[in-house]
C-alpha positions in Angstrom: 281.5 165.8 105.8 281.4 169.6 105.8 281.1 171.2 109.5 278.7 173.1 110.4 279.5 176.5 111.8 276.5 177.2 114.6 275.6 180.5 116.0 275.9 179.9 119.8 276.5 183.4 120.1 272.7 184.4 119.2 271.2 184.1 122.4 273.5 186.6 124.0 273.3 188.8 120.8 269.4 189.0 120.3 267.7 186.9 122.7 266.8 183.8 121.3 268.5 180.4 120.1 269.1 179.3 116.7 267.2 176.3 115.3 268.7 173.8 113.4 266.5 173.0 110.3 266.0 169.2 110.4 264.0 168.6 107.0 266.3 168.3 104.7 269.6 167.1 106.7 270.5 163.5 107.4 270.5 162.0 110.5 274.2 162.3 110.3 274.0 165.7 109.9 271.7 166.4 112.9 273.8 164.2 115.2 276.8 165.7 114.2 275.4 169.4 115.2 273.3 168.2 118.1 276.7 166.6 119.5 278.5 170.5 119.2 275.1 171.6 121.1 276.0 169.4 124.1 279.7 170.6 124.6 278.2 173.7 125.1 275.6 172.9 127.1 273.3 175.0 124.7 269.6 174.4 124.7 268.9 172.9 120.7 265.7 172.7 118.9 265.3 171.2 115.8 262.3 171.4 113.5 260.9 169.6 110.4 261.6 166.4 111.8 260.1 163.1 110.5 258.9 160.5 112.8 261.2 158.3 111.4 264.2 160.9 111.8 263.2 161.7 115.5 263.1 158.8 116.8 266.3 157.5 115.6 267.9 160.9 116.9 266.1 159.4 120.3 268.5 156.9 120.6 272.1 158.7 120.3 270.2 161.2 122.2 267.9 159.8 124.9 267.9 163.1 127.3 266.5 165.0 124.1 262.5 165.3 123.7 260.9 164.6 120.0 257.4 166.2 119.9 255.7 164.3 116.8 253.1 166.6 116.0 255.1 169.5 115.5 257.7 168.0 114.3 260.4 169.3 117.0 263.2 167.5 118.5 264.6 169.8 122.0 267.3 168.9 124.2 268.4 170.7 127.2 266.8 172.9 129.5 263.9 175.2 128.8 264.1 178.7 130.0 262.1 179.0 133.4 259.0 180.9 132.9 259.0 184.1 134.9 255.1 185.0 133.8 251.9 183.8 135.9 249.5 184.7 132.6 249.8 183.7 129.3 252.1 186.3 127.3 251.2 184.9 124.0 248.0 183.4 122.8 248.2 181.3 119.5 245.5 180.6 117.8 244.6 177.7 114.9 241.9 178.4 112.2 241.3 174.3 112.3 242.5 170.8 113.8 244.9 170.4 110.4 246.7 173.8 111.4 248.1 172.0 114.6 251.3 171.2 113.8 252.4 174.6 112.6 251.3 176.3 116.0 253.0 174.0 117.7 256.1 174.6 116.4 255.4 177.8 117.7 254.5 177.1 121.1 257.6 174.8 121.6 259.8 177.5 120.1 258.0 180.0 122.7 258.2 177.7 125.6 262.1 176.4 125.3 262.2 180.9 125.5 260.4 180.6 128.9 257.4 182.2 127.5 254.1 181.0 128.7 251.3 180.5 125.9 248.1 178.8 124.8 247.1 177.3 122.1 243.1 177.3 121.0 242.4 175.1 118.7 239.7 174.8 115.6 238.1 178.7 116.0 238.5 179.6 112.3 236.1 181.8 110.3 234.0 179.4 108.9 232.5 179.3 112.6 232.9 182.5 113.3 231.0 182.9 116.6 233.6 180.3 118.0 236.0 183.1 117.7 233.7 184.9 119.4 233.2 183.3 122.2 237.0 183.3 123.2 237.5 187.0 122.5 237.6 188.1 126.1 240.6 185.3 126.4 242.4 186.5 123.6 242.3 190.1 124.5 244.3 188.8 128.1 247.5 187.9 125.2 250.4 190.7 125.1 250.9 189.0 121.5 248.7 186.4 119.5 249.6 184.4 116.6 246.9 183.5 114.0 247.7 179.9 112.0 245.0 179.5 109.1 245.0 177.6 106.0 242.6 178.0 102.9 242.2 181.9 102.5 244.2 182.8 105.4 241.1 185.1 107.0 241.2 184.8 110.5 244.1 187.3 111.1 242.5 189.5 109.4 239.1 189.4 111.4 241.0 188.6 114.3 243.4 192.5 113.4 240.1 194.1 113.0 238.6 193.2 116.7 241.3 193.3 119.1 244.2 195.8 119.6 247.4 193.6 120.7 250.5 192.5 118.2 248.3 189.9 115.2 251.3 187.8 113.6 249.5 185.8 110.9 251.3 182.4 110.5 249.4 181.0 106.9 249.5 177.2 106.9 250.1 175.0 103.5 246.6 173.4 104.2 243.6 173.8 101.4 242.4 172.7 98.1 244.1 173.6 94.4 244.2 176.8 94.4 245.1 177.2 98.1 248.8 176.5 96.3 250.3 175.0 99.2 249.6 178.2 101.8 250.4 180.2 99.0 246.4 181.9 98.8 246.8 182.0 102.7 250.0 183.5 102.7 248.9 186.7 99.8 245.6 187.6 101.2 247.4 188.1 104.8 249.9 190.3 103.0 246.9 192.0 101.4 244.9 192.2 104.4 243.0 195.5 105.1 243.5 195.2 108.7 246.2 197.8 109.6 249.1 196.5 111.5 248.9 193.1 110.7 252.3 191.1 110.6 252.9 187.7 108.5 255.6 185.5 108.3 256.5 182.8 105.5 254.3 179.6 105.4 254.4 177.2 108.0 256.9 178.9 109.9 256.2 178.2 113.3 259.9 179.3 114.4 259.8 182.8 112.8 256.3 183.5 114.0 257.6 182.2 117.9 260.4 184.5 117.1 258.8 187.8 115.8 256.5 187.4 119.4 259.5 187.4 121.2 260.9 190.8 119.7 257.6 192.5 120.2 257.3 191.4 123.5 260.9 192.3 124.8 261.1 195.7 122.2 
């Protein structure tokens, strides 16, 4: 089996931990890294998890934490939160974005950055969003998950002035292409300022807050 050479040196470098994709390694694999993790009593986090990988990993690892709806496996300690308000507000366009956002609340939160997640405030109801405006504006840094056309970023860009990292979400009909729609009219957004990571990434999304919030 080929080791795997691991970045432990990241947190001290930049600030933040490196994840260990989980998708498309064996449970082998995972173990084998999540053992190195241990002997230096380094915080892990794995995403992309199956159930069915996750709670295997449970076993050789029972002090670890698998969160099934984003997919996440942590072990170790989180970082204590130093902040009584919310620092970063993440935000899904429906239910089926869930999983995605929290990814990037667990990523945020193993960081010891406090967050919030609203859920199901999407365009298509557009005075939902509305309504929670005066919440959102209390966020240093919001992330926007949407599937479909990806719009709520954009409306969201074009109302408040904080940080808008748009996180598009592989959720939508045909010719949503797998967050690919999402993912283009974000990039295309007339909304100045607007930031957008890669689909579904969760991680990167958690990450990119963290740089804007300790630049």
């Amino acid at each position: 089996m080929n080791q795997s050479i691991i970045d432990f040196q990241r947190r001290s470098r930049i600030g933040v931990i490196e994840a260990i994709w989980g998708q498309h390694k064996t449970i082998e694999q995972i173990s084998e890294i999540l053992k190195k993790y241990q002997l230096e009593s380094e915080t892990a986090l794995v995403t992309r998890l199956s159930k069915e990988k996750g709670e295997k990993l449970l076993i050789e690892f029972p002090s670890a934490e698998f969160h099934e709806i984003s997919g996440c496996l942590t072990m170790g300690k989180f970082k204590e939160c130093t902040s009584s308000e919310e620092e970063v507000i993440i935000l899904t366009g429906g239910t089926s974005d869930v999983g995605v956002a929290s990814e990037a609340e667990i990523a945020l939160n193993l960081h010891g950055i406090k967050t919030k997640l609203l859920i199901d405030i999407g365009v298509a109801g557009l005075h939902r969003l509305l309504d929670r405006l005066e919440e959102i504006k209390s966020a240093k840094v919001v992330i926007a998950c949407a599937g479909m056309e990806g719009a709520l970023p954009t409306v969201l860009a074009g109302l408040i002035p904080q940080p808008i990292i748009g996180l598009p979400v592989s959720v939508g009909y045909g010719i949503s292409g797998g967050g690919k729609t999402a993912m283009e009219g974000m990039l295309a957004s007339c909304a100045p300022g607007l930031l957008v990571v890669n689909i579904d990434n969760g991680y990167g999304a958690a990450m990119a807050a963290i740089r804007i919030l300790f630049a």
